[in-house]
N, C-alpha and C positions, 0 to 999 in steps of 0.2 A: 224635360217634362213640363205638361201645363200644370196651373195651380190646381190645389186639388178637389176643389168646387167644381170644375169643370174636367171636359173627359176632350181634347182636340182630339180630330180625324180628318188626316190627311185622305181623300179616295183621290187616284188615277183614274177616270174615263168614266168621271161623274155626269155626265150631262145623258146618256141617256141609257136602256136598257138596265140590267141590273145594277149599274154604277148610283143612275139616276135614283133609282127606289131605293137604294141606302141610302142616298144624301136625305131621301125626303122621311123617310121612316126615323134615320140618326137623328135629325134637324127636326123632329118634329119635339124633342125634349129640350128643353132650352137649357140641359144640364151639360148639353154636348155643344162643343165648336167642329163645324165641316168644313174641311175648304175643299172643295172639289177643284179635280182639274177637266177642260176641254181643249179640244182640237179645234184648231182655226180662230175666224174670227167671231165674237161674242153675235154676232148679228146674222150669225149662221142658221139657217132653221133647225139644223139638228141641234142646235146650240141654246134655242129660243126656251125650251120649259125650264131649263135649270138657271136660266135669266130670269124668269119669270117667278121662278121661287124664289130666287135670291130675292125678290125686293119687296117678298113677303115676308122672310124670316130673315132677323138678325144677325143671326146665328151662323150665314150662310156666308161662308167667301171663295172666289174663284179665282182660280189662276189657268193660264193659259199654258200647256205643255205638248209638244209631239215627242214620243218617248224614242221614236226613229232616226231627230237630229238631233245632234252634240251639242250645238250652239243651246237649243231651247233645255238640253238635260242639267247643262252646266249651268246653268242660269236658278232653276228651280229653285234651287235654296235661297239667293237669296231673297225671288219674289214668293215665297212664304213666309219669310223673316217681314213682310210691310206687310201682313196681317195684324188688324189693330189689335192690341194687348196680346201679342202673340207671344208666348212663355216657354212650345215645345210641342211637339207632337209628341201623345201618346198611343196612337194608333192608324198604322202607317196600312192600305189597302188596296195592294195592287189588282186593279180589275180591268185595267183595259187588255186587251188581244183581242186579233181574228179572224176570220178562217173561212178560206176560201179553197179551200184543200179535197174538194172532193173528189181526188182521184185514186186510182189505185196507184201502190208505191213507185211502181219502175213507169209509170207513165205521169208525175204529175214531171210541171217544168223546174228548170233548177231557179229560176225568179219566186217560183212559189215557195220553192224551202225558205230561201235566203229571204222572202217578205218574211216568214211567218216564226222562224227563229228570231228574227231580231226584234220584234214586234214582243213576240208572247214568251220569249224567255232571255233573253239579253234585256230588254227595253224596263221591266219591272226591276232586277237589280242593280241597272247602271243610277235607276231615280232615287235607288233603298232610302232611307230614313233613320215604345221601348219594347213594343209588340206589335210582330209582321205579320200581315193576313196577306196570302197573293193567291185570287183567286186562280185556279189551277179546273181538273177536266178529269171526269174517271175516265175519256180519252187518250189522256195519256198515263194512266194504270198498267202495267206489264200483268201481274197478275189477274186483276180485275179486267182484262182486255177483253168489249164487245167488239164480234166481227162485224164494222163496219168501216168503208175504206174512207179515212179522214188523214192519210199521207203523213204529209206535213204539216198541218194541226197536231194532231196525236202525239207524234215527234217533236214540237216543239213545246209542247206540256211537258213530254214527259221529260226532257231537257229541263225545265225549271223545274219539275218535281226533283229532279237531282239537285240544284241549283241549290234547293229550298232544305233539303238533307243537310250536306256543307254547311248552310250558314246558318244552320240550328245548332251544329257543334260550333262553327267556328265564333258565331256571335253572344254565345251561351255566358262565358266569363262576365260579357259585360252586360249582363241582365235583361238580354232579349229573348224575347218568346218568339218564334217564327215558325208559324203551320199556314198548311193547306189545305184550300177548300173544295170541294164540289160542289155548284152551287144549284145542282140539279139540269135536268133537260129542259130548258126554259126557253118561252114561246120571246125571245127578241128577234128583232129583224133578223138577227144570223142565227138565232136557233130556227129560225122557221125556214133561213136558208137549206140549212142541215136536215129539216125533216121532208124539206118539198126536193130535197135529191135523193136522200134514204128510197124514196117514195117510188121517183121513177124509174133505181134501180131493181125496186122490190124487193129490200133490203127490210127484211123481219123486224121491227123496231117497236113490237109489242110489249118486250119488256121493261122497256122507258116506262115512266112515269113523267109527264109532261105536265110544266107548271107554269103559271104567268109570272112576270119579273116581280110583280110584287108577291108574292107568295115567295117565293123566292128571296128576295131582300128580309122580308118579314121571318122568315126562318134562319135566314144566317145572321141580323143580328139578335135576335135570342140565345143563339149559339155563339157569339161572341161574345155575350155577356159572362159570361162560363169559364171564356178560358184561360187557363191558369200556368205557371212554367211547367208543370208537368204535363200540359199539350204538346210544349216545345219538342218539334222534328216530327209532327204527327200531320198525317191528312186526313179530312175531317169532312163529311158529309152535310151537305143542308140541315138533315134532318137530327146532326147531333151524333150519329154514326160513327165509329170508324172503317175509312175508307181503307186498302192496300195500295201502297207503291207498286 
């Protein structure tokens, strides 16, 4: 654990979309340490805003991660260990996956499963970290299930929404809290993948409530100020909800 002046936060797939609007909403209290992680190289343009805040806020540190190889997973820890005055992570926030999946089940490819398994629900627990947030999809909800064909995306939420079950009992002894989130239907480059194919299969998607990523960041961390071990093994709505497995 960090000292307790300060509140560290690890995010995964900080650099842009909802990842991004947490670092900058978390980051914006200097009570908080972020270390964001990105893809590639820092000089990347998808890379460039969360560079660009870094060297506005202190507060902000980055490391580089693909959660897809071994070499880069295994490494992790110890380039967050040469975080200056780094003490411990107290909140660990898996938010990268994604989804490319808009097919119907028996016609997407078998590359698409196996991309989007290991990405959006192997990838968040091989990195794990005294309290887990891994953003998760009321896509992959069985009960909450809207009909729309998202294959394997859906499947591989709802694979970690399992994932995230397990290591609520199993991490519980040792004083971790682990839930998930939904962090709404939110306008990023891949939510707007999602709704611009909704669209031209004329797929009903009136019921969505469609948010911009910061609305969205600004909603889940109010809600994560909240949560308490009696969260622990719970999915949890942007909006403070609860969601069903």
């Amino acid at each position: 654990m960090s000292s307790s002046s300060n509140t560290t936060y690890f995010i995964i797939g900080g650099n842009r979309g909802i990842g991004f609007n947490l670092v900058k909403t978390l980051s914006a209290s200097t009570d908080n340490v972020v270390i964001a992680s990105f893809r590639g190289l820092p000089s990347l343009p998808k890379n460039k805003q969360l560079e660009d805040l870094k060297k506005s806020r202190d507060n902000i540190h980055t490391v580089q991660l693909d959660i897809t190889d071994d070499e880069s997973v295994n490494k992790i820890a110890d380039e967050i260990r040469k975080t200056p005055s780094f003490q411990g992570i107290d909140i660990f926030i898996a938010n990268s996956g994604i989804s490319n999946s808009y097919y119907e089940v028996l016609k997407a490819p078998k590359r698409v499963w196996i991309d989007h398994y290991t990405t959006n629900a192997l990838g968040p627990i091989l990195t794990l970290q005294k309290e887990i947030i891994f953003i998760s999809s009321l896509a992959g909800s069985i009960t909450g299930y809207v009909p729309i064909s998202v294959s394997a995306y859906g499947q591989s939420k709802a694979a970690l929404n399992f994932a995230i079950k397990e290591l609520s009992f199993e991490l519980k002894p040792e004083g971790f809290t682990v839930v998930a989130f939904h962090p709404g239907m939110v306008t990023t480059d891949m939510g707007q993948q999602g709704l611009g194919s909704f669209a031209k299969k004329g797929t009903d998607i009136s019921s969505l409530k469609v948010i911009t990523p910061e609305e969205s960041a600004s909603a889940l961390v109010n809600v994560f100020s909240k949560i308490s071990p009696e969260h622990n093994g719970k999915f949890m709505d942007y909006d403070g909800s609860e969601d069903t497995f």
